[in-house]
VEXDREN-896301 format. One line per 3 residues: for each residue x, y, z of C-alpha. Coordinates in Angstrom, 2 decimals, decimal comma, padded with zeros to 5 digits. Layout:
<lumros>
X:Y:Z ~ ...
</lumros>
This chain:
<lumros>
113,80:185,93:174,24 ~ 117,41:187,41:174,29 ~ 118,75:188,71:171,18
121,27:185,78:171,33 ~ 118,69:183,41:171,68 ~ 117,23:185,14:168,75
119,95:184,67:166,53 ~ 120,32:181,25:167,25 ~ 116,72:180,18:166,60
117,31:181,84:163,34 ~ 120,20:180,30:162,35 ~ 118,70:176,71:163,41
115,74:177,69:160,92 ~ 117,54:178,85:158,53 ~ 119,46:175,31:158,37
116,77:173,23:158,71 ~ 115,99:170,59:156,15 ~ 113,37:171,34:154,00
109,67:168,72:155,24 ~ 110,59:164,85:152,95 ~ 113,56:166,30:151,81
116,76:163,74:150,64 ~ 119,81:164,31:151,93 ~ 121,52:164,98:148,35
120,15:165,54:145,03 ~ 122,31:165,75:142,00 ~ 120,70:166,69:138,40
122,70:166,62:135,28 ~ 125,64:167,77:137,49 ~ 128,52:168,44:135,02
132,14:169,60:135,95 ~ 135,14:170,62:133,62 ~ 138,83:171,45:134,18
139,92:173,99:131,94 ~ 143,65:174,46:130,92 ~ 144,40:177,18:129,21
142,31:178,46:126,25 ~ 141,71:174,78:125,16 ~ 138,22:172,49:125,88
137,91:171,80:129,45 ~ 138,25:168,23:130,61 ~ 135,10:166,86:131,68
135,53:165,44:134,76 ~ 131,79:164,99:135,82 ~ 129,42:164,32:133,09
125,88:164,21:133,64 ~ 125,34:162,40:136,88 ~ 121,67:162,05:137,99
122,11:160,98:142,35 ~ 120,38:160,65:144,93 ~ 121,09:159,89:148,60
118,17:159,68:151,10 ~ 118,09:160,79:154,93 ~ 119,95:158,45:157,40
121,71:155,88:154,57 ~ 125,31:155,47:153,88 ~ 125,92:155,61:150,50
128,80:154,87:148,65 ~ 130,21:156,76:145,52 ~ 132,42:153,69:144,08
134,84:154,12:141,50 ~ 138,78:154,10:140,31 ~ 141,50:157,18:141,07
139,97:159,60:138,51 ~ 136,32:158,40:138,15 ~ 135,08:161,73:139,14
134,23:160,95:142,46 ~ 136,23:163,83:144,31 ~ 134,97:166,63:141,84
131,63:165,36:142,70 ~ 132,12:165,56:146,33 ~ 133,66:169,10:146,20
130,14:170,42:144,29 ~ 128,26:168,37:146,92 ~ 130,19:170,03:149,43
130,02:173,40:147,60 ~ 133,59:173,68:146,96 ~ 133,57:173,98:143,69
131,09:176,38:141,69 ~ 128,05:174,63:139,30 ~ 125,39:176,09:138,18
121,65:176,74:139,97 ~ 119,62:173,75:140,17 ~ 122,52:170,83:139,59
123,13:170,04:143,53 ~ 120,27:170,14:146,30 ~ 120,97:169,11:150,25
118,34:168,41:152,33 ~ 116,12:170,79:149,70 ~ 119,03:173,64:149,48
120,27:174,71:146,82 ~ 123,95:174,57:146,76 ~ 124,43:177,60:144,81
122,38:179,66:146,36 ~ 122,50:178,50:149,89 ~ 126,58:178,13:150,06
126,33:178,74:153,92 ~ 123,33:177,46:155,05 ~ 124,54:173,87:153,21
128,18:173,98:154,89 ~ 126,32:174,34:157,88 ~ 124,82:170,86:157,54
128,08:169,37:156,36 ~ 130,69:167,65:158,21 ~ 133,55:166,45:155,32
136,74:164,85:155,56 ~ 138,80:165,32:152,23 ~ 141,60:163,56:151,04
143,67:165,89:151,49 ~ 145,56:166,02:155,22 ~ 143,80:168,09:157,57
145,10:167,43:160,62 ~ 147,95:169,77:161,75 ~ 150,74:167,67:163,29
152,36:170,46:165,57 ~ 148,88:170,46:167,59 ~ 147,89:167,76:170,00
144,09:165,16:169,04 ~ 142,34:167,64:171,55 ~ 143,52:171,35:170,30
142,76:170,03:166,16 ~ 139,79:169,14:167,25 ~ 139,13:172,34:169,57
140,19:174,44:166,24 ~ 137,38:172,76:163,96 ~ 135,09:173,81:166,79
135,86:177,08:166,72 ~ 136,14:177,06:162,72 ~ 132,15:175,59:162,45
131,04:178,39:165,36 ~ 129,96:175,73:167,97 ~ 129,11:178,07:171,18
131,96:178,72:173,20 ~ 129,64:177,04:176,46 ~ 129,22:173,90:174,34
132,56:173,89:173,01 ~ 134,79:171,81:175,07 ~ 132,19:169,12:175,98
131,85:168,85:171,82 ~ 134,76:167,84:171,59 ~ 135,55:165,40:174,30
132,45:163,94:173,01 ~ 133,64:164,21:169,38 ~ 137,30:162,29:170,81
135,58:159,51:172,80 ~ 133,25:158,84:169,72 ~ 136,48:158,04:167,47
137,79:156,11:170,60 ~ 140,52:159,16:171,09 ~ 140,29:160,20:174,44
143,75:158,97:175,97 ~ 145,43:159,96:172,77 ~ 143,72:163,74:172,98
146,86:165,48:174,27 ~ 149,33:163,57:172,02 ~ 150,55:166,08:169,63
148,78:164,52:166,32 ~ 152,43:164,33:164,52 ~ 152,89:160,74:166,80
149,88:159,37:165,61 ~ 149,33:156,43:163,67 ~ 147,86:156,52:160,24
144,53:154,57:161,50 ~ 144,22:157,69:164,39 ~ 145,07:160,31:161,98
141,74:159,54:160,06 ~ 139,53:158,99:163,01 ~ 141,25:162,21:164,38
139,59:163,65:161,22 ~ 136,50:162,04:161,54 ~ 135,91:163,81:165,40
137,02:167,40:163,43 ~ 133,87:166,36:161,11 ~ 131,82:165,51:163,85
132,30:167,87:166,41 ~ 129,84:170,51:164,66 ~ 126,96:167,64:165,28
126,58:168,01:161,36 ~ 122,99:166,51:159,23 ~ 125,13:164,73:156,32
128,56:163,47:156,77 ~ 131,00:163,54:153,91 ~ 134,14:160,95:153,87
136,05:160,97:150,80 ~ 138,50:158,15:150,85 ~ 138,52:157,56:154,23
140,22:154,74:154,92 ~ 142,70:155,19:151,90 ~ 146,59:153,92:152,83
145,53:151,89:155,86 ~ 145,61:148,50:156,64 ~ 142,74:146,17:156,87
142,63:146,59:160,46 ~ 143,31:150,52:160,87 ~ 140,41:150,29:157,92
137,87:148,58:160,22 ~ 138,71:150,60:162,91 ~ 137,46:153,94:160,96
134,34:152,07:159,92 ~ 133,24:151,23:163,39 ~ 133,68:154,29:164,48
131,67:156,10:161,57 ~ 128,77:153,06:161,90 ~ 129,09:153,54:165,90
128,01:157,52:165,25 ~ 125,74:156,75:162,54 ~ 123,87:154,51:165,18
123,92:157,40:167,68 ~ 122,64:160,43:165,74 ~ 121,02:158,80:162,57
123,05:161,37:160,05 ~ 123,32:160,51:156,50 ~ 127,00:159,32:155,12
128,23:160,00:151,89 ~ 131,41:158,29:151,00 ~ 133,99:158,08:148,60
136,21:154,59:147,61 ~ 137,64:151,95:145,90 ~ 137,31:149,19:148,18
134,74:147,42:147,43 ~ 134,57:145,13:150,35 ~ 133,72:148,26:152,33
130,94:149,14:150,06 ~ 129,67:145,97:150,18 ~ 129,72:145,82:154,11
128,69:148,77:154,79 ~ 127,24:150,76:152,40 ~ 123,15:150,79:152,13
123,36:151,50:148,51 ~ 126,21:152,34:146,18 ~ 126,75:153,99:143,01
129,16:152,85:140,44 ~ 130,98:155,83:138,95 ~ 133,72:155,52:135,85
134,95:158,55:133,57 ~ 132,39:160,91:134,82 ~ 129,36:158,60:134,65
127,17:156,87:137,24 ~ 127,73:153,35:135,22 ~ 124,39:151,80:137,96
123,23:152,52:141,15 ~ 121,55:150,00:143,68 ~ 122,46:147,91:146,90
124,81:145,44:146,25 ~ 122,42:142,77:146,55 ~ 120,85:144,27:143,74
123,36:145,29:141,46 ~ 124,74:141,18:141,81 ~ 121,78:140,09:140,93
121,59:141,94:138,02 ~ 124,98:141,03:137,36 ~ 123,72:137,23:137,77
120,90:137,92:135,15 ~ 122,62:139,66:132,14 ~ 125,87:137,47:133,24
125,46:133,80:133,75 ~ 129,36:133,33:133,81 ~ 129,25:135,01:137,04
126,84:132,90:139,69 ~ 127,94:134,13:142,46 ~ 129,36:137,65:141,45
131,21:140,10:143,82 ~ 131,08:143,99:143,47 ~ 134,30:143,71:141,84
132,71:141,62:138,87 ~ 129,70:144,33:139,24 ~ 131,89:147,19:138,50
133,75:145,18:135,45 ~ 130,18:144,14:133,93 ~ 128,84:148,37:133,84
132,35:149,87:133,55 ~ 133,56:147,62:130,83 ~ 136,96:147,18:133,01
138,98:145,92:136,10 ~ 138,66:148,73:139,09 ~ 142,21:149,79:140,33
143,63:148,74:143,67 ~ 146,47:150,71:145,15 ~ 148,52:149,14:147,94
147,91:149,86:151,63 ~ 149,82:150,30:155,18 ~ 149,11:151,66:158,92
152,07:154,13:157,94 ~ 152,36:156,92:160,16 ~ 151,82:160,78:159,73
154,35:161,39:157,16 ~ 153,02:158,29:155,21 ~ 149,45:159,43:155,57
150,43:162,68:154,08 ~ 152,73:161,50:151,18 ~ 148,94:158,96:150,15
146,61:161,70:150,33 ~ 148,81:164,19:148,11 ~ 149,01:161,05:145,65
145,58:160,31:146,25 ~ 144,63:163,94:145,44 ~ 146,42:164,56:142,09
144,29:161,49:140,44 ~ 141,08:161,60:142,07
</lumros>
């Protein structure tokens, strides 16, 4: 064996999940924002999570729940303590590098450069996650027709739509071939239709590979299509955690008033009040950009 081929056997051990392991384990997992000399804000508090190999699981919750800080210590972006976050059996602050390299995540935030065509952002996030240079370019043609992007690849990404700008985002996530799949808002600002357009394409891959999803929103219609199992999450808290089968039937029990309850009622029974809807649109780059940075300050 080569030295190369060496060094990549390594690195594939290195990454590989540890035998039974879930795909994410949280523990007590507590995060504060400190200003100044003053007492942090706490914007996780104590959540107990767990999301097992090959579901999609939704974090549900309104702008400020906690569900973005909780993504960014998932994602090791942001620093917690030893023994808080697990994936697939590493520890997160430990094992910074061998987790990222089982991650793909699309943030909020924009991160799609507009003065680059579908094809090169892509082709950048290749490079970026070290997928060999032999492999690269038929990653990402694979990574394009798996959003349904291929005769939009040489646009430059400033004419998309808001709808392509996600899925654009979604092929940057998925052109490292990553374990566990991390969408944070992903369909926030679109229309109904852009909105099932990202969703097929994220079920479509899901189908194809069998990676775990972990994803972020306040639309609970998506949850309750496609998520396996949600969590409900309000100032800091997992408020219950179940399919949403299970958490309306629950909802039936302790709440006869509600017969035939949706996961909007769910979230008002456990959180105590009405979850926050903000108003949506296809919009185009620009708008996409001007959502997320909203999005971003409050999540």
């Amino acid at each position: 064996m080569t030295s190369t081929e060496n060094a990549t056997a390594a690195a594939a051990s290195d990454t590989a999940p540890a035998p039974g392991a879930d795909a994410v384990v949280c523990r007590g997992l507590e995060y504060s924002f400190h200003r100044g000399r003053g007492k942090g804000a706490k914007a996780v508090d104590g959540v107990d999570l767990t999301v097992r190999t090959g579901e999609v699981f939704g974090l549900l919750g309104p702008n400020g729940a906690g569900k973005t800080t909780t993504i960014r210590a998932i994602t090791t972006l942001l620093p917690v303590p030893s023994g808080m976050v697990r994936v697939f059996g590493h520890d997160t602050a430990r094992r910074q590098m061998q987790v990222r390299r089982l991650l793909g995540y699309v943030p909020q935030q924009l991160s799609a450069e507009s003065g680059l065509t579908g094809r090169e952002n892509v082709a950048l996030f290749a490079r970026v996650f070290d997928v060999p240079h032999a492999e690269r370019a038929a990653r990402v043609a694979q990574a394009l027709a798996a959003v349904d992007l291929t005769e939009a690849a040489d646009r430059m990404c400033g004419t998309y739509s808001g709808g392509m700008v996600r899925r654009l985002e979604l092929a940057q996530a998925l052109v490292s071939a990553p374990r566990l799949l991390v969408l944070d808002e992903p369909t926030i600002g679109l229309d109904p239709i852009a909105r099932t357009s990202v969703w097929e394409c994220i079920e479509a891959v899901r189908r194809a590979t069998g990676m775990t999803v972990l994803v972020t929103t306040h639309y609970m219609d998506e949850a309750d299509q496609y998520c396996d199992r949600i969590g409900l999450m309000d100032r800091g808290k997992i408020r219950a955690l179940g399919t949403p089968a299970e958490l309306k039937a629950r909802v039936r029990e302790q709440a006869p008033e509600h017969p035939d309850p949706t996961l909007d009622d769910v979230f008002r029974h456990f959180a105590g009040r009405d979850l926050a809807r903000g108003q949506a649109s296809e919009g185009d780059f620009s708008d996409v950009r001007r959502t997320r940075r909203t999005a971003s300050r409050v999540g």
